[in-house]
N, C-alpha and C positions, 0 to 999 in steps of 0.2 A: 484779592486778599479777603479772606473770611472775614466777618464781624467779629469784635474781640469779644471776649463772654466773660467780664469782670465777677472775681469772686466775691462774697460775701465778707472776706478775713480783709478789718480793714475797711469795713465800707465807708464808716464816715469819713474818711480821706479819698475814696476811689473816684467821686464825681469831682477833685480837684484836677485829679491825671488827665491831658486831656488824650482819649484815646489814639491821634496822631500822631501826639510824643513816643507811646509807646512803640509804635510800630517805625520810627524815625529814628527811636535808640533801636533796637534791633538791626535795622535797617547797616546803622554805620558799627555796629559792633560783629555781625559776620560780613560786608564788603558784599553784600548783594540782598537783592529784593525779592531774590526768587526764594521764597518761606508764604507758611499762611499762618498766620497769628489763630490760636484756635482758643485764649484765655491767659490773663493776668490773674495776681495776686498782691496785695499788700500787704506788709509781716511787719507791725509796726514795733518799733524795740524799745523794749519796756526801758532798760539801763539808759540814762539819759548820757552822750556823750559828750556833747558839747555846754557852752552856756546859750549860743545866740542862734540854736535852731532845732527843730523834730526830725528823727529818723526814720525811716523804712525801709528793708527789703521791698526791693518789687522782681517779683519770680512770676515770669514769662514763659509760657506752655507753646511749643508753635509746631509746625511742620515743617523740616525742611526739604535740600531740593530732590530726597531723594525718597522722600514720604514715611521719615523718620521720627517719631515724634521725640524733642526734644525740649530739655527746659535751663533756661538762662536765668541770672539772677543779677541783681544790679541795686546799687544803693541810691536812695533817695532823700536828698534835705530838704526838708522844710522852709519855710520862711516861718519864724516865733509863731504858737500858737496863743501863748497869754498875751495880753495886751500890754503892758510893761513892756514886758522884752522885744514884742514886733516894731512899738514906738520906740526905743532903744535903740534897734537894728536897721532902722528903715533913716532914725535922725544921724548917724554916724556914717551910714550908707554901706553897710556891712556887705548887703548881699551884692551890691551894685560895685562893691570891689572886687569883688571873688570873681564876679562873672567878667569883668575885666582883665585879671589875674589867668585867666582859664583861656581868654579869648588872645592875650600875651602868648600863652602856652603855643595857640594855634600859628601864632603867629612866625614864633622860630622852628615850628615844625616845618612850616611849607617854605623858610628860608634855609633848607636844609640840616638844621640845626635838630637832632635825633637823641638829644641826652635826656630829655624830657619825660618822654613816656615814661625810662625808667625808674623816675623817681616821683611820679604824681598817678594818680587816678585817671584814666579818662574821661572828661566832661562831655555829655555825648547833648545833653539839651540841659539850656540856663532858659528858665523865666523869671523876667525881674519879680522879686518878691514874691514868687509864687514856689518856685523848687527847682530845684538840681538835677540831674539823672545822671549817675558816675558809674564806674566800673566799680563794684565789690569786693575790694582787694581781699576781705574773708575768703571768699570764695577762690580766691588766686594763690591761695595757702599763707596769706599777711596775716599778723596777728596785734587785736590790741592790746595798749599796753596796762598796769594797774598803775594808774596816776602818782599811788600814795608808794612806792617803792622805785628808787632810786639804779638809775643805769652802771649797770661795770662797763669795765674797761673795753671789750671788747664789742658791747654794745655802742658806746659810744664813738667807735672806731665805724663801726659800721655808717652811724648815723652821719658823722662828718663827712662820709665821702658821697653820700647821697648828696647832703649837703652842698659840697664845692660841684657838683654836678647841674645843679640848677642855680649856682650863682656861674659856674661857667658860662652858662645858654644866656647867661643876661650880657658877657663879656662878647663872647662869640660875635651875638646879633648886634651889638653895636660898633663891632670892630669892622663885623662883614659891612653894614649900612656907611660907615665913616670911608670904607675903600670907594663902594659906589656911587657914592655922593662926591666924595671928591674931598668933604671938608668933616671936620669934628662933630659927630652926631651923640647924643647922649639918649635916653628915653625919656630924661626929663622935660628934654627939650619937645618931643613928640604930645608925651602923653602928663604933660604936669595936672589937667585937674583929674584925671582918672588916680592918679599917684597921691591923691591929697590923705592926708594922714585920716584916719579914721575910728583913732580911740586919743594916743594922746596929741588932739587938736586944741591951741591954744585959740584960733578962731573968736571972736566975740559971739556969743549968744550958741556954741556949740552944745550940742547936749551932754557930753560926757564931762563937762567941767565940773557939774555939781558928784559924777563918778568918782571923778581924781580927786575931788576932795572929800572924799568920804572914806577914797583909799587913806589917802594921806592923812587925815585924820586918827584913822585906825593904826600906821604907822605909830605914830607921834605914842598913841597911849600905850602902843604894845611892849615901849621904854617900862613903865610903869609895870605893866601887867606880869611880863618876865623879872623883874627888879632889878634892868641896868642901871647902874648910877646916873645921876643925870651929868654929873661933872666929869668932860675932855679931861683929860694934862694937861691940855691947852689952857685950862679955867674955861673954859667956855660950856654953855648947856647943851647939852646933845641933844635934845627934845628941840631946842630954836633953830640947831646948825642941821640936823637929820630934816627937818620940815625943811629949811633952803634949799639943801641940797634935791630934796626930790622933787621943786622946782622945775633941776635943770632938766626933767624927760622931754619937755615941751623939745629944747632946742636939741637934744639928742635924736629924734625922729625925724629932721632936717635931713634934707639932702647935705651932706659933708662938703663946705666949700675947699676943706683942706685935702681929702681922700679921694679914692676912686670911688664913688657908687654902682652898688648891682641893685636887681630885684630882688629884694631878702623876704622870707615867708612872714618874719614879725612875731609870731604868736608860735614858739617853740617848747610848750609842755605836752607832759607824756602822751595825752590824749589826741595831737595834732599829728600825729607818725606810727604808724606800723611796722612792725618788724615781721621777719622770717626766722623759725628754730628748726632745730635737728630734731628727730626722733630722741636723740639722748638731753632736749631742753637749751642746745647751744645757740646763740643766735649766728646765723648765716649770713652771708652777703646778698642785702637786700633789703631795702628800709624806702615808703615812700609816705609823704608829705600829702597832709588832708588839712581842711578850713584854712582858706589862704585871704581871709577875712580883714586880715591887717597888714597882707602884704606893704611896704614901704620903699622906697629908693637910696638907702643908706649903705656905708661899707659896708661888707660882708663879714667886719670882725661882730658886727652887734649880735645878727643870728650865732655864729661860733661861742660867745660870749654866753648870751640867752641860755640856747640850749645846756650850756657848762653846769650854771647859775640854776636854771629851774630843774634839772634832772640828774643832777648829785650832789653830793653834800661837803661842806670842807675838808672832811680828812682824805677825801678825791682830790682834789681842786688842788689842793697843797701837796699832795704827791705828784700829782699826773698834771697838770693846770699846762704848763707850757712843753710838755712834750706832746699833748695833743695838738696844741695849738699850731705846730709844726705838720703834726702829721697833716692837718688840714690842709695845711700850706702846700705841703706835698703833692697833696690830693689833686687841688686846684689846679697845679703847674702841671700834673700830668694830662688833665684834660685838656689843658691849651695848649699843650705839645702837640697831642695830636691833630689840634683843630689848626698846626701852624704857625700857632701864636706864641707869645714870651710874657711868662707872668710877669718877669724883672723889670719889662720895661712899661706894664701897666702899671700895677702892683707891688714895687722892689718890697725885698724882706723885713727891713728896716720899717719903711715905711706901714707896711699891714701889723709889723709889732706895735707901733705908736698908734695906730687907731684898735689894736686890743687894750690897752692900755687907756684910751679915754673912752672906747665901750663899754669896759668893765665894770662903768657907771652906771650906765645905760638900764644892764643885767642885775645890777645891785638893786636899784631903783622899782625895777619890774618883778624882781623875787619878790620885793616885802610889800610891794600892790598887791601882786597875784593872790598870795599863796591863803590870805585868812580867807577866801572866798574858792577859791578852785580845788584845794585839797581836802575839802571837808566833804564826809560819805554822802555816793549816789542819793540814799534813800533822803538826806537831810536836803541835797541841793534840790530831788521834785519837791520838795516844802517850800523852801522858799520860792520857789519860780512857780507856783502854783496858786500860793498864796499873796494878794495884791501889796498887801501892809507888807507883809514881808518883803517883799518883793522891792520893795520900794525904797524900804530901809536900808537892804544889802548893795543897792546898785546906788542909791542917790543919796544916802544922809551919814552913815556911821559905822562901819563895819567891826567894829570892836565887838559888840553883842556878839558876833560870830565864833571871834577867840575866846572869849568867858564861856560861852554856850558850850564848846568842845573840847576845849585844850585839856581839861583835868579827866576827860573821857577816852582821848585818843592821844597815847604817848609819843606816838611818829609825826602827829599833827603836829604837836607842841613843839615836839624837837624839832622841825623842820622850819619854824615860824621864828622859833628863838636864833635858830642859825645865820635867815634872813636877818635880822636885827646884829646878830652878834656884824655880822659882813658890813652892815651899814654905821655901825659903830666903828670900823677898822679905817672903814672912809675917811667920817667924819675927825677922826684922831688928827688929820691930817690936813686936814682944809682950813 
């Protein structure tokens, strides 16, 4: 195999690559070693797409077996480059889930278990806290999506069935394991500290506590900032009962002692999923699942929920709310039909409605964290993640500066934040 001839594009990242990885992802992305690697490239992307890592093409020049010169392309994360966010990601253990997450993946692969691929990126090499090396879904005709606009209906028809496709491969593989064992197998039971929650951890001394309440704080003022009344029906103040309530995320992240649990991705806005369109702008069947950062072991109504909750808005939700919610159902039962199985008697109908119904909180709870910090413009989030002070304020003390700073500037913003709020006010009417 030839010396690789690293490009210029990209250097100050290139001496991170280490040149064996490169040739190790090629290696298992064409199923044979017979190529000579004749130059890489790094193409690093300016649009920031996540919060908790750096991006890059990496486009690979090689020869293959027939003395063809070809060139592959493959995507690249990060581990944090500012020092905030790598201490962030590294105390939570962000990347040390994903690569777990990924190596799960591997795991119902080689137990025959085939739904996977279609809905995830290929991880071809994980170094702890150093980077990823994935397949490119760009390159595979997936497209991202724009955070601040809101999914129709038939996009989100698509995304659901992706969806129950990797909450099947979670059902599958412990229904297969539970046959050959002999006895009741769960993944909890396997794998509970890799499963440990890794954002909202109520843990003593975690680092994201001082997060949650900087979320929650900015909750609490967004009452004031939109000018909801502070006085229920109830008589009660929604500023005291809106802060209790989002409390309960802590125990919503639990493994469900009432429900079934699967592997749910956790962290379902626009930016975590790709889609496929037509030539005339339609979206296709085909949607996969990226940064599985916050993967969890909880029913699969929370992802159904989530996804609802962070990528459309109520005048969706209130038409379409439980006829989707079905079609998911559907979805699900069809995969385990094939694999043999009966969703009725893991999963009965009833029962998967009464855990959307207490997930809905879950989604509630996670819209109005999210949304003052995730939906605010590319160019504003490299400001703060660039900047320390900043950086520090939006993640660990007060996030309200965020909604003052933008709301009167970006009218989708506003409406999207005030939404979240109206939803959690609809709760609280109630409690």
């Amino acid at each position: 195999m030839a010396e690789i001839s690293p490009s210029a594009n990209g250097a100050e990242n290139l001496e991170e690559v280490c040149k064996d990885d490169v040739c190790t992802t090629l290696h298992r992305k064409l199923g044979t070693a017979n190529f000579v690697v004749l130059r890489y490239t790094l193409e690093p992307l300016i649009q920031r797409i996540g919060l908790l890592g750096d991006h890059s093409l990496l486009h690979v020049s090689f020869l293959d077996q027939t003395g063809e010169e070809r060139t592959l392309t493959f995507f690249l994360k990060y581990f944090p480059k500012f020092a905030a966010c790598a201490n962030f990601a590294e105390g939570i253990g962000a990347f040390k889930k994903e690569m777990f997450v990924y190596d799960l993946f591997d795991t119902f692969k080689k137990n025959g278990i085939h739904l996977i691929p279609s809905v995830t990126a290929r991880c071809h090499i994980a170094r702890y806290n150093k980077y990823l090396i994935l397949d490119d879904l760009v390159s595979e005709g997936f497209n991202t999506l724009d955070k601040q606009k809101i999914l129709d209906y038939d996009s989100v028809l698509i995304v659901l069935e992706s969806l129950a496709k990797l909450h099947a491969s979670s059902l599958i593989f412990e229904e297969k394991r539970s046959v050959e064992s002999g006895e009741r197998y769960r993944l909890i039971d396997e794998y509970e500290d890799q499963l440990e929650e890794t954002f909202f951890n109520d843990r003593e001394g975690f680092i994201n506590a001082k997060g949650v309440e900087a979320s929650i704080k900015c909750v609490v003022s967004e009452i004031d900032i939109f000018n909801f009344p502070d006085k229920l029906a109830s008589g009660k103040s929604f500023s005291e009962v809106a802060r209790q309530v989002c409390y309960k995320i802590y125990k919503l992240v639990k493994p469900s002692k009432r429900f079934r649990n699967v592997l749910c991705h956790g962290d379902l806005w626009a930016t975590n999923f790709l889609l496929k369109y037509s030539v005339l702008g339609q979206p296709v069947t085909g949607c996969k699942f990226v940064d599985f950062q916050c993967g969890r072991y909880v029913p699969p109504a929370q992802d159904v929920l989530s996804l609802l909750h962070l990528t459309t808005d109520r005048e969706f939700r209130k038409e379409h709310m439980y006829q989707v919610i079905g079609m998911y159902y559907s979805y699900l039962e069809k995969h385990l039909t094939v694999a043999g199985l009966h969703l009725h008697n893991m999963i009965p109908f009833s029962s998967f409605m009464d855990s959307c119904e207490e997930q809905k909180l879950f989604a509630i709870i996670q819209t109005a964290i999210y949304f003052p910090l995730i939906l605010i413009g590319n160019d504003e989030v490299e400001a703060y993640f660039s900047d320390r002070e900043l950086n520090e304020k939006a993640l660990f003390e007060d996030r309200s500066y965020l909604v003052l700073a933008h709301k009167d500037k970006d009218e989708a913003y506003a409406k999207r934040l005030k939404e979240s709020i109206q939803d959690l006010r609809d709760y609280c009417e109630h409690v």
